[in-house]
N, C-alpha and C positions, 0 to 999 in steps of 0.2 A: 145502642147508639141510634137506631134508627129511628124518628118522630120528635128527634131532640134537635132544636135549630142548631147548635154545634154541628153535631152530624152533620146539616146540609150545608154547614159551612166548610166544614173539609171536606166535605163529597166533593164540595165547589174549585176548592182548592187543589186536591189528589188530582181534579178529574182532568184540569185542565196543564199540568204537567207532563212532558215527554217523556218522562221515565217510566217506565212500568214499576206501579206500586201494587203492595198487597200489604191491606191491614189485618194481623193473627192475633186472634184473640190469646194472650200469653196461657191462659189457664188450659183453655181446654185444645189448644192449636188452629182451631179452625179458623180458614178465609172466613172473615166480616165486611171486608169490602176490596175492591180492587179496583184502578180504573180502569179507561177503555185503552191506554197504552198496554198494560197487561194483558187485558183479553185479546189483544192483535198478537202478544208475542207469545200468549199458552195456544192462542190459537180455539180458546174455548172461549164462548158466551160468558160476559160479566158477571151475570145472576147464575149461571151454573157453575163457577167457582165460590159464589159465598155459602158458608156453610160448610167448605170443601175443605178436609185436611190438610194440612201444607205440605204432609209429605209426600201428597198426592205430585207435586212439585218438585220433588228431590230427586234424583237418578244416580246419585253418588253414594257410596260409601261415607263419603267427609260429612255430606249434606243429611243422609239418615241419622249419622252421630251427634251432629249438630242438635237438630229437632228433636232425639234421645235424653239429650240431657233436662236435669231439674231447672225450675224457674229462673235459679241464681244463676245460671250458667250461659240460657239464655238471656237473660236481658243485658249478659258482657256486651253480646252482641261480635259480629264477624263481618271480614270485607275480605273479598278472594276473588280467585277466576275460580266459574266453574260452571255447569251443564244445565240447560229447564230439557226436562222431557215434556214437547208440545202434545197436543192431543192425535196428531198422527204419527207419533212414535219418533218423530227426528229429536237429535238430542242440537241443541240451540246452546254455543259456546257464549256468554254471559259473564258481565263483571256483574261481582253479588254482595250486597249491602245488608245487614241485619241488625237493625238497633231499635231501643227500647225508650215506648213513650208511657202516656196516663191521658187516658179520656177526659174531657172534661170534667165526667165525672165518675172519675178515681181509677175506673176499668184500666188494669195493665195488659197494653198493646204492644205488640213488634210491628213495626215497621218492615217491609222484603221488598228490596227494590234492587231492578235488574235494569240493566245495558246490554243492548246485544250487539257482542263483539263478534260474529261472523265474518262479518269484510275484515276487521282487523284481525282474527285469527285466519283468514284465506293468508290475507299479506304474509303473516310472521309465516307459516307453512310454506309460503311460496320461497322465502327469503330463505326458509330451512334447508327447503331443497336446492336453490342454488347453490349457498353454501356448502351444501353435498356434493353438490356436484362437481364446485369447485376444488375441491378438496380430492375428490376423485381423480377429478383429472389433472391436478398437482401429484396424487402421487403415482399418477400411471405415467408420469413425463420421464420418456428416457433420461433429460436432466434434471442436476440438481436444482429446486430453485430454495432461493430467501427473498424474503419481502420488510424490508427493513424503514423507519422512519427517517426524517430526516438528520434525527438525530443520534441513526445508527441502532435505534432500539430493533429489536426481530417482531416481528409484527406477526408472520407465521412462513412454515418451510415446510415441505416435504419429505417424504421417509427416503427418495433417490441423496436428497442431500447429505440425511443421517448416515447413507451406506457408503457413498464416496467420501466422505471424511470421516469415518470410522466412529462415531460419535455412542459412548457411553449412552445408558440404557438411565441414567440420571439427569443427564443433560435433555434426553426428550419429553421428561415430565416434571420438570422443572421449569419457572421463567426466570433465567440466570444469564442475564445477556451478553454481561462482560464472563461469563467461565466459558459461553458457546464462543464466543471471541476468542478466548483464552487459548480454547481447543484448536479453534481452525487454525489461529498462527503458530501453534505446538507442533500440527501436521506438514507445514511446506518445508521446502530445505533450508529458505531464508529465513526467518521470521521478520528479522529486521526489513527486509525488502519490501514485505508483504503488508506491514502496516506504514510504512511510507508511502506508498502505492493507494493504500486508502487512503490514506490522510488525504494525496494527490487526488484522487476521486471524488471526496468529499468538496473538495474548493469550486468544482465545475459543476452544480450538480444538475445543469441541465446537457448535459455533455455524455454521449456513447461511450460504452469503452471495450477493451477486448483483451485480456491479459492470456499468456500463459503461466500458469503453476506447476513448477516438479513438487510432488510429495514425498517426504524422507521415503514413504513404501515403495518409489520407485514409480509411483502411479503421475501421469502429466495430464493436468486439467485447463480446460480452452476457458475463464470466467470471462462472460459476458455480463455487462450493467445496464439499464437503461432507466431514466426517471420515470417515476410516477406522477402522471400529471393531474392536475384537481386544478378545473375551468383554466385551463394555459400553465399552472403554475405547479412548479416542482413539489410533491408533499411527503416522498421518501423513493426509494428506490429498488428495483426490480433488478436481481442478480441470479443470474443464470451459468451452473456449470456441466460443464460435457466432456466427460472422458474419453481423452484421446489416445491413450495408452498404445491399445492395437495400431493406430492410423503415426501414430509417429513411430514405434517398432518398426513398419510397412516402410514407411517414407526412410527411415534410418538405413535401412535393407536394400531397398532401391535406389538408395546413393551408394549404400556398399556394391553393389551390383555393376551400378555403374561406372564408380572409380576402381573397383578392386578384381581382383584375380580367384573366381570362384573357388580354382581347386587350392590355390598356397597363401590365397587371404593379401596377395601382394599388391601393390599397385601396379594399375594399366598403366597402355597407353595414354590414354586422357588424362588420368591425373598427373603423370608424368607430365605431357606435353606444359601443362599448368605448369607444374614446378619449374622449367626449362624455361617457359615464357617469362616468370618472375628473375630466375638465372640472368635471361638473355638480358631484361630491361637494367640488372643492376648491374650488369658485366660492361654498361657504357662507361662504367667510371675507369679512372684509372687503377691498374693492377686486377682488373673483374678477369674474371675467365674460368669455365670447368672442364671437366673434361665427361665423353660416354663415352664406357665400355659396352663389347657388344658379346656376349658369353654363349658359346656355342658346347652343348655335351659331346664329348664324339663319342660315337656309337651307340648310340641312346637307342637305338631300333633295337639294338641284338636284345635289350631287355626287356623290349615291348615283346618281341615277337617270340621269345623264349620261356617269359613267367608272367608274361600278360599283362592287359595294360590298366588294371587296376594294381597291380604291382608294383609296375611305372610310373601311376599317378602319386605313388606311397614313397616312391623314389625320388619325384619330382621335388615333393612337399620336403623331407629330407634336406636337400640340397640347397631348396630355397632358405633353410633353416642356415645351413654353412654359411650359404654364400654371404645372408645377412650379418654374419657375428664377426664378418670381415669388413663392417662399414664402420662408420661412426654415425652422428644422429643428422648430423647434415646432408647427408647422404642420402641418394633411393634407390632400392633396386626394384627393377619392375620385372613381371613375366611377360614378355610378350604373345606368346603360345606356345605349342607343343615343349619340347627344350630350349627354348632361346630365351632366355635373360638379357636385360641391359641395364646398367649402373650408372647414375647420374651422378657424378662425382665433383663435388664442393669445392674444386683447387682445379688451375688449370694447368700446374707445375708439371712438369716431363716428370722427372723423378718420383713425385710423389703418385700420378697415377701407375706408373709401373713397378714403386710398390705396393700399391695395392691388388695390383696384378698377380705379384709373386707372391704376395701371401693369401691371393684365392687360389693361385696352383697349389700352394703349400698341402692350403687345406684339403681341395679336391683329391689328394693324392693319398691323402687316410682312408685307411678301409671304410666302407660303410657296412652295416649290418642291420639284415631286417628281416623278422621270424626266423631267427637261428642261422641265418646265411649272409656270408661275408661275401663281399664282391667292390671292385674299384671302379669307380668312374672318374674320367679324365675329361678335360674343356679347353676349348682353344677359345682366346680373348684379342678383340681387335679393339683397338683406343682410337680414339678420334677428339680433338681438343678445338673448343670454341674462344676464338672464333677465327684462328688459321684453316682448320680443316670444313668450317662451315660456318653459315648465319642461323639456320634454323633448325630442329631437330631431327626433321626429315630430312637432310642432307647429312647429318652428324650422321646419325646411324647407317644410313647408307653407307656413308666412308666406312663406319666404325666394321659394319660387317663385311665391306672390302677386304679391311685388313685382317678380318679373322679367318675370309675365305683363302689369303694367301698364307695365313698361317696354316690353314688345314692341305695345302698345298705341298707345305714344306714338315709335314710328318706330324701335324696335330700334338696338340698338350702343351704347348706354348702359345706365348703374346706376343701384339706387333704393331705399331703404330701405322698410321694413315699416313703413305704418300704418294701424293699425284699422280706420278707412274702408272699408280694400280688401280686407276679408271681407262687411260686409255689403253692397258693392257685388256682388262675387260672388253672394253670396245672393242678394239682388236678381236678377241675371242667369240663376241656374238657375232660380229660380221662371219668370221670366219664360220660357226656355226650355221650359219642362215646360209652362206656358201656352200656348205656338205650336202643340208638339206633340198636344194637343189641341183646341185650335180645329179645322181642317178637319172631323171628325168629329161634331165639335157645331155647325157651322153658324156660327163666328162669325167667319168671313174671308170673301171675296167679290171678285169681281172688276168695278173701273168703269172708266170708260170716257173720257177726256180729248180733245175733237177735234180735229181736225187741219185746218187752213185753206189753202185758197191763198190766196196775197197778191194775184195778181191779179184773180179772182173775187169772193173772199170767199165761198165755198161749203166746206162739210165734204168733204174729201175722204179723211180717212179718222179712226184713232183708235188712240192709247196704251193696250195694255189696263195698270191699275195694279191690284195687289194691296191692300186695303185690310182691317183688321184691327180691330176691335169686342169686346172683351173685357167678360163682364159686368161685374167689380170693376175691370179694370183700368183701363177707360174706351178710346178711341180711341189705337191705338200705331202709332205715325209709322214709316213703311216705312225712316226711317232710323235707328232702332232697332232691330227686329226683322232687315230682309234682311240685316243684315250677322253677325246673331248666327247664319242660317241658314244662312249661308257658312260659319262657322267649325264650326259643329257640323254640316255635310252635310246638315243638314233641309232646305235648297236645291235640292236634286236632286225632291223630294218636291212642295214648293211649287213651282216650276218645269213639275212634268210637269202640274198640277193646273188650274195658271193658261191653259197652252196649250192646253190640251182646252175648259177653259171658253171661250176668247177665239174659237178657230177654231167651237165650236157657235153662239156668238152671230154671228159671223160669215157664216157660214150662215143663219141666223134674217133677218142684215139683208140677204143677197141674195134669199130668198124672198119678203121681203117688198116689193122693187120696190127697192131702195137697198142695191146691190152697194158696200162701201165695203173699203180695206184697212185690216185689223187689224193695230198694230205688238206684237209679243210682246216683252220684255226676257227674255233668255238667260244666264245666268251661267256662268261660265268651266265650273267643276265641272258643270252640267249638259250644257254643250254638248260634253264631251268624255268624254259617257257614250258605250263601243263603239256601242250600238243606237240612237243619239238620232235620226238621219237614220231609221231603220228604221220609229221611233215615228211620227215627223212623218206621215211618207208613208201610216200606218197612221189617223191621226185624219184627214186631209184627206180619204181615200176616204171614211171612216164616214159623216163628218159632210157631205158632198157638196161639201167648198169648194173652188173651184181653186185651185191653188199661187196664183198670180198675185195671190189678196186676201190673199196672209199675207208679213208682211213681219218678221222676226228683227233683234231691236237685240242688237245687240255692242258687249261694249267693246276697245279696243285692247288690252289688256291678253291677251285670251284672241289677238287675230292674231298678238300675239309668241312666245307661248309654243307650242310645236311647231309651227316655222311651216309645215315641208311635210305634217304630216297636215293641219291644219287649212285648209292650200290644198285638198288633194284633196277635202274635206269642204266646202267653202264650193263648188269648183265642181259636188258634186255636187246641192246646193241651188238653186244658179244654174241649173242645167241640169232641175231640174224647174222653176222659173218663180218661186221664194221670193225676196221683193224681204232686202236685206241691208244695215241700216245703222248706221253705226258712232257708237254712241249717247256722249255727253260727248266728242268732239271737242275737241280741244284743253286738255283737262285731263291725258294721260297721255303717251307716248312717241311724238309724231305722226312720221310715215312718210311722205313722199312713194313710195316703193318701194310699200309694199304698198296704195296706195290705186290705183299701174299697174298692179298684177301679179294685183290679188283683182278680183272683178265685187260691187264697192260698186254700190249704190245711189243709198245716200243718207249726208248726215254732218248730224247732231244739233247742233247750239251750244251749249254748256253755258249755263244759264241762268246765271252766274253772270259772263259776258261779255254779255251781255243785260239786268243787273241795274243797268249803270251808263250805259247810253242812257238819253237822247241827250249828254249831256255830257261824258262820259269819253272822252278822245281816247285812249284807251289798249285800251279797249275798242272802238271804233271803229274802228281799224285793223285788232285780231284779226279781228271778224267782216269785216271787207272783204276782208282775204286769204283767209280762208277760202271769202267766197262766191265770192270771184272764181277760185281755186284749183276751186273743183267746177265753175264754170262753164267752165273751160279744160279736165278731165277729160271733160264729160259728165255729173258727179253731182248730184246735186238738194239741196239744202239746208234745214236746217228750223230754227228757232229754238222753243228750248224758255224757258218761265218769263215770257211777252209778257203784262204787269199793265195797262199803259198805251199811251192811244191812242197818246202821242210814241214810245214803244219803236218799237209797229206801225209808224208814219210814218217812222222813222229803219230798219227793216229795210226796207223797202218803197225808199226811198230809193237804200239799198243793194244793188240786185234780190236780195234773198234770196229764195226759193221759197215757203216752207210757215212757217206760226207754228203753236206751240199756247201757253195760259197764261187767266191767269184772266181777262184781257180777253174772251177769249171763252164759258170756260168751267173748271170745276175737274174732278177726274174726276167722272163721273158713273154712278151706279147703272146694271146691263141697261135696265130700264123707261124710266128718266129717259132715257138716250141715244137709245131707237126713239125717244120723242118728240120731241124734236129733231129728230132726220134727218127724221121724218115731213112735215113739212112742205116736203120736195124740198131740204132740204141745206142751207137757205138760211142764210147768217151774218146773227146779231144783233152788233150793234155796242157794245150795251150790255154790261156784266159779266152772265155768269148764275152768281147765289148758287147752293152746294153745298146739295142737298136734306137736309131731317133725316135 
């Protein structure tokens, strides 16, 4: 071609194009010409590619096959991406053009003409890698997403999406928009719900949204939506889901927690209060009204403290189970803690809460059994009805457990309605408590002194200390008022240590003074089963100089029952310092032949109240005969308490009883007044001696 005006016509032509061209001589392959766009993008001199192979050009696999093939195959000719290897080795990414001419004259040429797409293969690589990246970090999103058009089509989703909607291994390589559809409303509880829901989403679609979903598996998903915006304007949307599964479990738990009763799953307080409140608001109409019971176990301790209170708790659960199968659905029973239950009861009719009363005694009155062991538990119930006995539930219940405390008052295992009375009775009771509690301190309790006789003498031989109690407004309070209210509120423990210090210093007082006599103490259960009590004892007897032998401890049965092998080891270690021990009311409580052989008794007391109906009551007459005759076959001594009348005396005396005291001889009597008595050598008056001012 070269020296031929043609030639310098397309030299003219080639040269001044932007493409990179290369003229190949079809026969023999070789560069014939190229222009100077070529030589800028081989990177080689003009004239040092003519002449030059093409395949000098090629760095592919495709590209070697290409230029391999015969004439016919080349002059198809080809257009593709693909690679120039420059003359410094970089490979130069190229749109590639190959087609077949004829020289002017006749020579067949290829045509090779290249574009260099670098910047546009940067772009597409760069866009690759976002796309990666995006894609990566879709599926590293703790949520599900979908990316859907406006017209609902999926556009793309993440693999979080695939695993929270369970989605088939078909559905992911597949583009089947309506089956991915098909699926997700297949997976909620509703389906109907859930595509009404979208449809609704669909009509706003520049509008947030926030839905919850339960899934038939139990699983609850938070879906979030928000538009996709393209320059201000909606072009599909962005759907976001988050399993909430744990976090509503939690939340579910945490209202259990807080309406309910961890160990018997009942409802509290709180929810209660709620129910009560809706009670109260409907109870304005006419005929409104309920009633609370307030359910009290009696003796729920002895099972705590004897099979432990995981036992108790197994017991509790148990019972809540009764108590429940005795409501109806309108009805609640709550736990309030330890043992105490209260029933909010749907009627506010008398009758109809006190039968449901009798048939929770019913129930409670059936054995229970649990790990192979039968045992009873019994409950006393106080009712309280709205809105006579109160406005609000804190006031209900308060009455309701008034009335349960007067039922436990009056022998427990029974019900009792709320009346008025039995607040200011109450009242009454805590003044008068709060009165005890300060007496000792201000001097207006005291300890006297009641004698104690032989029957065959008729000399003092010893004495009942008794606690006696002088109130300035309240006047004189009968020891059968107060000891018992000391019992129930522990100030017994107190008045107890108070009385024995006092009793053993006077005792003391009467051996100095020539009339060594024994002091009887009364001991009550709670005090005698303080750890230190023996400790104490041993501790006043050195102080105050008296030998064991003048102090003599009343019990009642009641306290030898109850833990009977501490209370053995305790009694013999009493016995063994020389402390005389007798068991005071005799024949009023649980008598034992056992533990009158097995303890080192002393002495046993007669209830005065078998004493009250001598000499005539043959009923009476019999008790105390067995009983003297019963101590007389042990060795124990015997003593008749509450002796008014000569005939009593004559009729114990009769029946060789031991010892009297009572007001035939004497009432208790002050420190003072008693020295003077014994002062005179012991001797018994036969006539009554009146109680001094």
């Amino acid at each position: 071609m070269s020296g031929a005006p043609i030639d310098i016509a397309w030299r003219s032509v080639f040269q001044g194009l932007p493409e990179a061209l290369w003229l190949v001589d079809a026969q023999s392959l070789n560069v014939v010409f190229c222009n100077q766009a070529a030589a800028d993008l081989a990177g080689r001199p003009a004239e040092a590619m003519e002449a030059m192979p093409v395949h000098a050009l090629a760095c592919t696999p495709e590209d070697l096959a290409f230029w391999s093939q015969d004439l016919a195959g080349l002059m198809a000719g080809i257009h593709s991406h693909s690679n120039m290897l420059r003359s410094d080795g970089q490979l130069v990414p190229v749109d590639r053009r190959v087609a077949a001419v004829a020289s002017p004259s006749g020579m067949p040429l290829l045509v090779l003409g290249m574009v260099d797409r670098s910047e546009q293969a940067s772009t597409q690589r760069e866009l690759e890698r976002l796309l990666s990246e995006l894609r990566a970090t879709l599926d590293s999103a703790a949520d599900g997403m979908l990316v859907c058009d406006m017209a609902g089509r999926v556009r793309a989703f993440n693999q979080r999406l695939a695993l929270l909607w369970n989605m088939p291994d078909t559905l992911l390589v597949e583009r089947n928009d309506a089956a991915v559809e098909a699926h997700m409303a297949g997976q909620v509880a509703d389906a109907d719900a859930y595509r009404a829901r979208l449809l609704g989403i669909a009509q706003f679609p520049d509008e947030e949204t926030t839905d919850i979903l339960q899934l038939r598996n139990g699983t609850v998903i938070e879906r979030r939506s928000v538009p996709q915006l393209s320059h201000g304007r909606p072009m599909g949307r962005v759907y976001s889901f988050r399993d909430l599964t744990l976090q509503h479990a939690a939340q579910k738990r945490i209202e259990q927690l807080a309406y309910s009763d961890v160990l018997t799953g009942l409802p509290n307080r709180l929810l209660l209060s709620r129910r009560v409140a809706s009670a109260i608001e409907a109870a304005r109409a006419p005929g409104g009204g309920f009633a609370i019971l307030f359910i009290d176990l009696d003796r729920f301790k002895i099972i705590n403290d004897s099979l432990g209170h995981l036992f108790g708790d197994r017991v509790l659960q148990l019972v809540a189970q009764r108590l429940q199968s005795c409501l109806r659905q309108t009805d609640m029973l709550c736990r309030l803690g330890g043992d105490e239950f209260v029933i909010y009861l749907h009627t506010g009719a008398t009758d109809v809460a006190e039968g449901v009363a009798r048939r929770i005694l019913d129930e409670m009155r059936q054995p229970f059994m649990l790990d192979g062991m039968g045992f009873s538990i019994q409950c006393s119930i106080g009712i309280a009805l709205h809105p006579q006995d109160g406005e609000t539930l804190d006031d209900l219940i308060k009455q309701a457990d008034t009335a349960m405390y007067r039922v436990k008052e009056r022998g427990r295992g029974s019900y009792g309605f709320y009346q008025p009375q039995m607040n200011a009775d109450l009242l009454s009771r805590m003044k008068l408590e709060h009165a005890m509690r300060q007496a000792l301190d201000r001097g207006h309790m005291a300890v006297h002194y009641q004698p104690q006789i032989a029957m065959a003498t008729g000399r003092v031989v010893g004495a009942e200390a008794l606690l006696r109690w002088i109130d300035p407004e309240l006047g004189a309070i009968s020891p059968g008022v107060f000891i018992p209210l000391a019992e129930e509120s522990g100030y017994i423990v107190t008045l107890g240590a108070w009385v024995l210090e006092q009793s053993i210093r006077e005792a003391a007082e009467w051996m100095r003074a020539g009339s060594p006599l024994m002091v009887a103490v009364n001991v009550s259960a709670l005090e005698f089963r303080q750890p230190d009590f023996v400790e104490r004892l041993v501790a006043l007897l050195q102080r105050h100089g008296l030998p064991a032998t003048l102090l003599e401890l009343e019990l009642t049965e009641t306290i030898l029952l109850q833990d009977a092998q501490e209370m053995e080891q305790r009694l013999a270690a009493l016995a063994e310092l020389g402390v005389g021990l007798a068991i005071d009311d005799f024949g009023t409580g649980y008598s034992s032949l056992a533990y009158l052989k097995k303890l080192a008794i002393h002495k046993l007391k007669i209830d005065q109240s078998f004493v009250r109906g001598l000499p005539g009551d043959e009923g009476d007459r019999a008790i105390i005969h067995a009983i003297v005759h019963m101590g007389r076959a042990l060795r124990i001594e015997v003593v008749a308490e509450g002796v008014e009348t000569p005939a009593q005396r004559l009729a114990l005396e009769q029946m060789e009883c031991h010892y009297f005291q009572g007001f035939l001889c004497a009432p208790g009597l002050p420190a003072e007044a008693f020295r003077a008595l014994i002062a005179g050598g012991q001797a018994y008056v036969w006539e009554p001696v009146p109680e001094p001012d």
